[in-house]
N, C-alpha and C positions, 0 to 999 in steps of 0.2 A: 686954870692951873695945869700945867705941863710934867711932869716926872721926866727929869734928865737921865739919859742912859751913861750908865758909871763903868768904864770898862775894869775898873777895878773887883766889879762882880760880876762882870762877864756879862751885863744888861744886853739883848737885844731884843724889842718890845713886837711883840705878833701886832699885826696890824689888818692883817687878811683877816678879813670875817669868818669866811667861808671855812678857812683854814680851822678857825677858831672852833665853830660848832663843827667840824668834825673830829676833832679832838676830844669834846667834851663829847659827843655822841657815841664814842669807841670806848666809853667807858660804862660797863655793864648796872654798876649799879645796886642801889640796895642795901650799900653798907656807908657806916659815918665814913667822911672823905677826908683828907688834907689837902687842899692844896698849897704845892710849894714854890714861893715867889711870883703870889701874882700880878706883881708892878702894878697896869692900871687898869689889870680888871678884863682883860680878854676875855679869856675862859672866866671868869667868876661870874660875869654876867650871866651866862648861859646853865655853870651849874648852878649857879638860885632859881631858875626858871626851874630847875629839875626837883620832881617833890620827893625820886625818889634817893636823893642826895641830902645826907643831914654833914652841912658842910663847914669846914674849918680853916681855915686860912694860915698859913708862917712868913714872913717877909721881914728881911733883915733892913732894908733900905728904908728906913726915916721921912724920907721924903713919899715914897711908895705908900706909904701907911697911912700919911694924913690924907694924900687923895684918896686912896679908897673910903675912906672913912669919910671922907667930902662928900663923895659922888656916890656911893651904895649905899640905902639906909640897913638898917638894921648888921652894922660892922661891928658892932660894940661885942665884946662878948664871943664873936667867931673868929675874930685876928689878934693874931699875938705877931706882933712885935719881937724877932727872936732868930738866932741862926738856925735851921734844919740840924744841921750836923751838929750839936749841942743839946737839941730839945728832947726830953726828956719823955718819951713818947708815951711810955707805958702811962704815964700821969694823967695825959690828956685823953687818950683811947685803951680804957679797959678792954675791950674788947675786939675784935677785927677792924680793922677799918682800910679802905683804899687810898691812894696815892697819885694825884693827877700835877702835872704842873708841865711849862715851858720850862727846863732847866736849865741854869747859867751853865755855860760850857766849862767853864774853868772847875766846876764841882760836879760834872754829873757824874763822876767813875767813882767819889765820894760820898754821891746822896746812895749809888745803887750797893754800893757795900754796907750801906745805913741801914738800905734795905732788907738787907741777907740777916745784919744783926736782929732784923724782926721779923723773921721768915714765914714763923707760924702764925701772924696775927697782921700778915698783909696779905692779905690775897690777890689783890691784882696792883697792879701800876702803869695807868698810860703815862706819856712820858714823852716830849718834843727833843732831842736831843741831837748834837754833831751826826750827821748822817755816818762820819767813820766812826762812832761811837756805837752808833743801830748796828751799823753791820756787823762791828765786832761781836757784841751783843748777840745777835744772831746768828753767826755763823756756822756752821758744822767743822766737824773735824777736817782738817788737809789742806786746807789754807792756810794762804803767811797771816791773816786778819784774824785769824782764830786763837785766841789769845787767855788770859787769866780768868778776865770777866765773862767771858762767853762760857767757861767749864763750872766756872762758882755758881753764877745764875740759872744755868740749864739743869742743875743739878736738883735745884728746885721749885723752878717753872721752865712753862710752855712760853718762848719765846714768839710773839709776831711781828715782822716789819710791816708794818701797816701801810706808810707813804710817805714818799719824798716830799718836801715844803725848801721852796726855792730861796735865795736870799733877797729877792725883791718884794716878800711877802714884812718884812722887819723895818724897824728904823731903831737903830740905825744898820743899813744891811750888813750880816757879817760875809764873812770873805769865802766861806762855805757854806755848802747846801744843808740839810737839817732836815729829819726824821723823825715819825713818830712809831712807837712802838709801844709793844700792848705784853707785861709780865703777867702771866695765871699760873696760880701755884697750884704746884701738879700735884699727883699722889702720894709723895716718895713722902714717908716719915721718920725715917734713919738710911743712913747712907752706909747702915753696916760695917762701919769704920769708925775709928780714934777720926770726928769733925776737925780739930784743930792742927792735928797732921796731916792729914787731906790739904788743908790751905797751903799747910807750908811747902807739901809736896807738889802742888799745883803752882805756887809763886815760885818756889826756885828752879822748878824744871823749866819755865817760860821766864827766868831772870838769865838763863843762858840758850836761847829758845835755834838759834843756828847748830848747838851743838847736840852731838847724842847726849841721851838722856843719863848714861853714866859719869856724864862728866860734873853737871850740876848736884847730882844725886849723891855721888861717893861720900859726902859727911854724912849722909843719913845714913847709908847703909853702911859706914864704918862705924858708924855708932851701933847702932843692930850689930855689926860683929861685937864689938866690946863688950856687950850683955848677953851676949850668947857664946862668947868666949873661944870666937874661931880662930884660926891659926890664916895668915894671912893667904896659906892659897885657897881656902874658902872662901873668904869674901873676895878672890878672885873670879873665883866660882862663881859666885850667887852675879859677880856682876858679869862674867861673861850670858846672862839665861835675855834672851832675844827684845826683850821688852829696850833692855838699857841701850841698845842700838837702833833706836827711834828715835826721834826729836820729840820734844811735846806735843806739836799741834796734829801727831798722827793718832794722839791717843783720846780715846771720847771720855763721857764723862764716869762708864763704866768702867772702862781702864785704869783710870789715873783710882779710883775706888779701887778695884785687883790690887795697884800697884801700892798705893798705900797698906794693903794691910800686909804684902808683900815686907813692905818697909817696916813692920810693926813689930 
C-alpha cells in the first residue's frame, strides 16, 4: 500500500533517509513528543528507535493513518486521527512536551502560531519547512524577509536554521527547496507588556511593512490620545518621536516591546 500525496494538504512525502534521521537526530529529547503529519512514517520510524522519545503521533489524512497503522506496530493508542490546528493539546500533554514533524506548507505559519498559543509547555520544535519560511523564521532585524513570525517567535525562543533539504529529496518534489529548523524556548517569562497588544502592534506595523511606522500605527495611538484626552497637536507630537519614522523590519523584538508599551 502506497499513501497518495493530496496537494490539497500540501503532502510532499521525505523520501531521503538520511535527511530523515537527521531531523529526528536535532531533536534533543527527553520530553513526550508530537509528531505532526507523519504520512508514511519517515521520521516515526526513527523516533520509535529513540527511548528517549515517549511519542505521539496527529495526521489528518485517512489514508496516512491506516498505513501507519499497517506498517508500525504498536500505533494503536499513540495516533490520533485529527487536525493539529483543532487538537486540543492541553488534553493530550499535561505537561511539556516537544513538537517534531515535516510540515505541510500550506499550514506551517498556522501550526507555528499554534505553537506560540503553548509557549510555556513547548519547549523545543524541530520542524522541516518552505526554506522562505526558515528564513523568515530566522531572520534578524533589517531585512525585507524579516517579518511577523520572525519577531512573535523570537520573542520566545532561540531560533536555529539547521539545513537546507533539496526538492529531489520528496515525492512528489515540490517546486521549492525546504529547511529545517530547531525552536528552544528561551528565558524570557513576560514580555513586560499588554501580550495581546504586542501581537496587534507587531501584525499591523508589518500589514503596511513599506511604510513608516506612523502610518499603520496612527489608530492605536489615536486611540491612546482618546484615553488620555490629548488635543490633537499632541498626538502630533507623540507621533512626530523617531521610532514612528522606521519601518517595521528595523525594529527587533526589544523594540516593538518599548513601542508597545509606548502605545499602552
Amino acid at each position: 500500500m502506497e499513501v497518495r500525496a493530496k496537494k490539497a494538504l500540501g503532502q510532499h512525502f521525505l523520501t531521503d533517509q538520511k535527511v530523515a534521521r537527521a531531523i529526528v537526530d536535532a531533536l534533543h529529547g527527553g520530553l513526550p513528543t508530537l509528531e505532526v503529519g507523519p504520512g508514511m512514517g519517515v521520521l516515526t520510524q526513527y523516533l520509535l528507535q529513540r527511548e528517549d522519545v515517549d511519542l505521539k503521533l496527529v495526521e489528518i489524512d485517512s489514508e496516512s493513518v491506516e498505513y501507519l497503522l499497517t506498517h508500525f506496530q504498536g500505533m494503536q493508542g499513540r495516533l490520533m486521527e485529527a487536525d493539529f490546528l483543532t487538537l486540543k493539546l492541553e488534553k493530550i500533554f499535561p505537561e511539556n512536551f516537544a513538537v517534531i514533524g515535516n510540515f505541510p506548507y500550506n499550514i506551517s505559519s498556522q501550526i507555528f502560531f499554534k505553537v506560540l498559543d503553548h509557549k510555556d509547555r513547548i519547549p523545543e520544535v524541530v520542524g522541516m519547512v518552505q526554506k522562505e519560511v526558515a528564513e523568515r523564521i530566522a531572520e534578524k532585524p533589517g531585512t525585507k524577509t524579516y517579518g511577523i513570525l520572525s519577531v512573535l517567535l523570537q520573542a520566545w525562543y532561540d531560533i536555529e536554521y539547521l539545513f537546507t533539504v533539496g526538492s529531489g529529496c520528496f515525492a512528489p518534489p515540490p517546486k521549492v527547496e525546504s529547511a529545517v529548523i530547531r525552536l528552544t524556548r528561551n528565558s524570557r517569562t513576560s514580555l513586560g507588556c499588554d501580550e495581546a497588544l504586542f501581537k496587534t502592534v507587531v501584525k499591523t506595523a508589518f500589514g503596511q511593512r513599506r511604510k513608516m511606522m506612523r502610518n499603520p500605527l496612527k489608530p492605536l495611538a489615536t486611540a491612546k490620545a482618546a484615553r488620555e484626552g490629548w488635543s490633537a497637536d499632541q498626538l502630533a507630537e507623540f507621533l512626530s518621536r523617531p521610532v514612528f519614522s522606521q519601518r517595521p523590519e528595523q525594529l527587533s523584538v526589544e523594540d516593538f516591546i518599548a513601542l508597545t508599551l509606548l502605545l499602552t
